[in-house]
ZAFIMI-140620 format. One record per residue: x, y, z of N, C-alpha, C in turn. Coordinates in pm, whole numbers, padded with zeros to 5 digits, always signed. Layout:
<pts>
XYZXYZXYZ ...
</pts>
This chain:
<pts>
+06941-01856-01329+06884-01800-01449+06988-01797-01559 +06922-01810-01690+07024-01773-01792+07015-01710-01886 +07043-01651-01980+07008-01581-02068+07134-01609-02179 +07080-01680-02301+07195-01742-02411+07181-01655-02539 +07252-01551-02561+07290-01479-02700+07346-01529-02795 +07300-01557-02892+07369-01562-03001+07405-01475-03072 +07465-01375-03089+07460-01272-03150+07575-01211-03140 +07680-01219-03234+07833-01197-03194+07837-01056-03190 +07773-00951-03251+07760-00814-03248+07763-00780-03086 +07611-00850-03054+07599-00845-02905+07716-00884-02802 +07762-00979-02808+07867-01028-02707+07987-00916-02753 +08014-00854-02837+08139-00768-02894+08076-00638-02753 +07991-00583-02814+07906-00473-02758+07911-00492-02536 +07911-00621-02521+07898-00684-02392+08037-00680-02335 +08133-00726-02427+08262-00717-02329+08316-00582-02350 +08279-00501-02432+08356-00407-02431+08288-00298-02354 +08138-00318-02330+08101-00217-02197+08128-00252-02036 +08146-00409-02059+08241-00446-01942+08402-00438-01941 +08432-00400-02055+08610-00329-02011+08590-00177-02020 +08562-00117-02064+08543+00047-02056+08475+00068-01884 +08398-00009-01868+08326+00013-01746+08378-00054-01608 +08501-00134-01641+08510-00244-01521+08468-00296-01464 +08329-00388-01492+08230-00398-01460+08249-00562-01472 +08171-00643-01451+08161-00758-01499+08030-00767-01604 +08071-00860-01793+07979-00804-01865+07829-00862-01826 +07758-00906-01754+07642-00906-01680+07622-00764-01619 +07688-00741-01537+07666-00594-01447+07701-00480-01583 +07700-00488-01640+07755-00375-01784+07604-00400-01852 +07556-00514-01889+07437-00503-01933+07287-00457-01857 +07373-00525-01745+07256-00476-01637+07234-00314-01588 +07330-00264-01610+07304-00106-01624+07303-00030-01751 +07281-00075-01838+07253-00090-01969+07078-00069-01990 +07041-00166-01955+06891-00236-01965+06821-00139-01883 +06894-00093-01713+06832+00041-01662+06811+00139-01734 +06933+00180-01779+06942+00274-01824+06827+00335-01961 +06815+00205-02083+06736+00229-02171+06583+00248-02077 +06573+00168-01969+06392+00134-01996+06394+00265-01902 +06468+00328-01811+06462+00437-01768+06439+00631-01858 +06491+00562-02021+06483+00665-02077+06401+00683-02231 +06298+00515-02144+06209+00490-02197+06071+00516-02130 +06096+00589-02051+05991+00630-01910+05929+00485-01805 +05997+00407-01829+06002+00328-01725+06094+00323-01605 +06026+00267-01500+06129+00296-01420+06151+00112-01350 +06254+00052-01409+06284-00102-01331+06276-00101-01207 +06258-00038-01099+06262-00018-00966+06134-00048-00914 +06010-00021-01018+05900-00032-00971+05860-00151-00997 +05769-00194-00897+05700-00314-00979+05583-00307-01000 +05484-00409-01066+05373-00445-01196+05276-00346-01087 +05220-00396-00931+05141-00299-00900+05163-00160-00876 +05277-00127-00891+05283+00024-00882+05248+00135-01023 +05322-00005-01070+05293+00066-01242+05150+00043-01300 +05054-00077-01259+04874-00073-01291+04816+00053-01208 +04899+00104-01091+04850+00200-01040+04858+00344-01098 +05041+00341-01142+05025+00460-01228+04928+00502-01324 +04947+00390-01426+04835+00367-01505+04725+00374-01510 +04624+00359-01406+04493+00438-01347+04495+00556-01306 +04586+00598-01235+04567+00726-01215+04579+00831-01370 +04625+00781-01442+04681+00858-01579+04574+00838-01609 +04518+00691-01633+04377+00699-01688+04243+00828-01664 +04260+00807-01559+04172+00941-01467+04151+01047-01480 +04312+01056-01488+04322+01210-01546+04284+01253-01660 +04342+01182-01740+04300+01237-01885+04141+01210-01888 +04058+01133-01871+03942+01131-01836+03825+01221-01784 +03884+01252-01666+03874+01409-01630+03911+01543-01731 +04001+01504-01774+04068+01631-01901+03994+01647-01972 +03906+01519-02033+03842+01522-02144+03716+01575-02105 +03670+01584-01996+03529+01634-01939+03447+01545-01967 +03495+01401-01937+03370+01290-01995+03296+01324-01827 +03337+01333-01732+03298+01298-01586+03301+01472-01562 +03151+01489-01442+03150+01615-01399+03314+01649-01329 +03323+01757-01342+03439+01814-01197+03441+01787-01102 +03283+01796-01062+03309+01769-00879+03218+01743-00851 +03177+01649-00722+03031+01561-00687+03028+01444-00760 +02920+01353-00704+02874+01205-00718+02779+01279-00842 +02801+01181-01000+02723+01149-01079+02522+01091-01017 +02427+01201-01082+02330+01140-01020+02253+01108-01179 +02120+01004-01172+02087+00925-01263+02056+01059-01377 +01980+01158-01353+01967+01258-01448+02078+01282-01514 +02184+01338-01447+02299+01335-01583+02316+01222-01630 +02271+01157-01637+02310+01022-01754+02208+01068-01851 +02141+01149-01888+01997+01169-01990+02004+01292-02032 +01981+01299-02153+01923+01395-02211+01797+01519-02142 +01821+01614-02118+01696+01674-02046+01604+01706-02142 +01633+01731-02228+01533+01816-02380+01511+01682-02434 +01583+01563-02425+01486+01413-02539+01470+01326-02445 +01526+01312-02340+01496+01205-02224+01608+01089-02291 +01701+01066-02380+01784+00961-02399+01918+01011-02313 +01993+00867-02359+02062+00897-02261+02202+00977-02300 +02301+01007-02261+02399+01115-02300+02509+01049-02375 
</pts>
């Protein structure tokens, strides 16, 4: 793999978190890149299906929060309708 910067700011920024850190500047960026997406509420550790999963479950919840869906029990066809106009909800 490669990854080509142009960006002399960047490469300044790269060796010098690999000399403060003793690191090699790959491994300096690479805990770098944790570090932001970690305190970006991501977590790099996980991968894509864990995180579509989070993501549904969040969905859910707030879903539930909102009281679009009863609390508790299977939806039956009457709550989908209006009882006083017969349309639907």
């Amino acid at each position: 793999m490669s990854l080509n910067i142009k960006n002399e700011r960047v490469h300044e920024l790269a060796r010098e978190a690999a000399r403060v850190s003793g690191r090699s500047q790959t491994s300096a960026i690479e805990e770098a890149l944790v570090l932001y997406l970690r305190q970006h509420g991501a977590d790099p550790a996980e991968n894509e299906r864990e995180r579509r999963l989070r993501r549904m479950l969040a969905m859910g919840e707030r879903f539930r929060r909102e009281e679009r869906a009863p609390a508790r029990g299977p939806v039956s066809v009457d709550d989908l309708y209006d009882a006083r106009t017969g349309l639907p909800t």
